[in-house]
N, C-alpha and C positions, 0 to 999 in steps of 0.2 A: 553802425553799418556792419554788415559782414566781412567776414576775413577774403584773404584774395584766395580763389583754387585753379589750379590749371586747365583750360578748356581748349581743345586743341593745341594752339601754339602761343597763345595770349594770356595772360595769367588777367582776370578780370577780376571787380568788385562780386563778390556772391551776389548778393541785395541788388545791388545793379544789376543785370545781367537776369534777374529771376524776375523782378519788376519788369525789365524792358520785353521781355518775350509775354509777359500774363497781358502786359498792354497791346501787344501787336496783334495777340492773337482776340484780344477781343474787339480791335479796330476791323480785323480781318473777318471775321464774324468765324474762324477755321482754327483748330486747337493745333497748336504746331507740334511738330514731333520733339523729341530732345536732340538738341543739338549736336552735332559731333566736334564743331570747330568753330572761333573767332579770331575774324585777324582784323585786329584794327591799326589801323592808319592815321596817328593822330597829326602828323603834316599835312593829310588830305584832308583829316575831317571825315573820312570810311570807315564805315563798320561792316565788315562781311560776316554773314551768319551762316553755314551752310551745315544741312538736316541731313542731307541723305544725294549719295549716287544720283544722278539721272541714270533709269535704263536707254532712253532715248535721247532726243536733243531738249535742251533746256530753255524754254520759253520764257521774258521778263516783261510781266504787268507793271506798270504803275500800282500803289497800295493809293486810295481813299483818302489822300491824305494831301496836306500843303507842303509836307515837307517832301523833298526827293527821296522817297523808300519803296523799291525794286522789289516784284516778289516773283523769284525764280519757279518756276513749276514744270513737271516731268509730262514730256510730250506724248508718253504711250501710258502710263497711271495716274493723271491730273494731281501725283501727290505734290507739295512743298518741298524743293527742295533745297533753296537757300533765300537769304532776304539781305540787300543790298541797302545801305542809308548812308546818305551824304548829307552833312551838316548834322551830324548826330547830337548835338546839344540842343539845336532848335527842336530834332525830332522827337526826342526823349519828351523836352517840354511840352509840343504839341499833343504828344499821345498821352500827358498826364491829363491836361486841361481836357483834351475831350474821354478821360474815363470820370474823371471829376464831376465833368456835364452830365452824364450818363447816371453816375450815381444819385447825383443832386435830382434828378428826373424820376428816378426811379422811389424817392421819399415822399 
């Protein structure tokens, strides 16, 4: 695995952290920006991911998914601006099995 580097305030796995975003964004069908911050919560089981400022108010979809993961977006430039995930181990897992499926589909 990768070494740990600092991302915002969290110091995360590299490999992790670059896996979980290539998967989200292809769950998402939306290439996400580079992150500025993670703060994880591992008492709660939260992951906050947050991309960029809102200029406006911050709007929060449900993501496509079984697991509980948030996808904050800016109310005046429909950009991404952060992604919320509770139960972050189931959702890691879910978002592997369905790029798995995808791949397995695609051969």
């Amino acid at each position: 695995m990768g070494g740990k580097r600092e991302v915002g305030r969290v110091a995360t796995p590299r490999l992790d952290a670059e896996v979980l975003l290539q998967a989200l964004s292809r769950v998402l069908g939306a290439e996400l920006p580079r992150p500025t911050e993670f703060h994880l919560d591992e008492e709660a089981d939260v992951l906050f991911i947050r991309f960029r400022e809102p200029e406006g108010a911050e709007l929060g979809e449900p993501a496509p998914t079984r697991s509980l993961i948030t996808v904050f977006t800016d109310e005046v430039t429909g950009a991404v601006t952060a992604v919320e995930i509770v139960g972050v181990e189931d959702a890691v897992e879910e978002l592997c099995e369905k790029i798995a499926r995808d791949l397995a589909a695609a051969l």
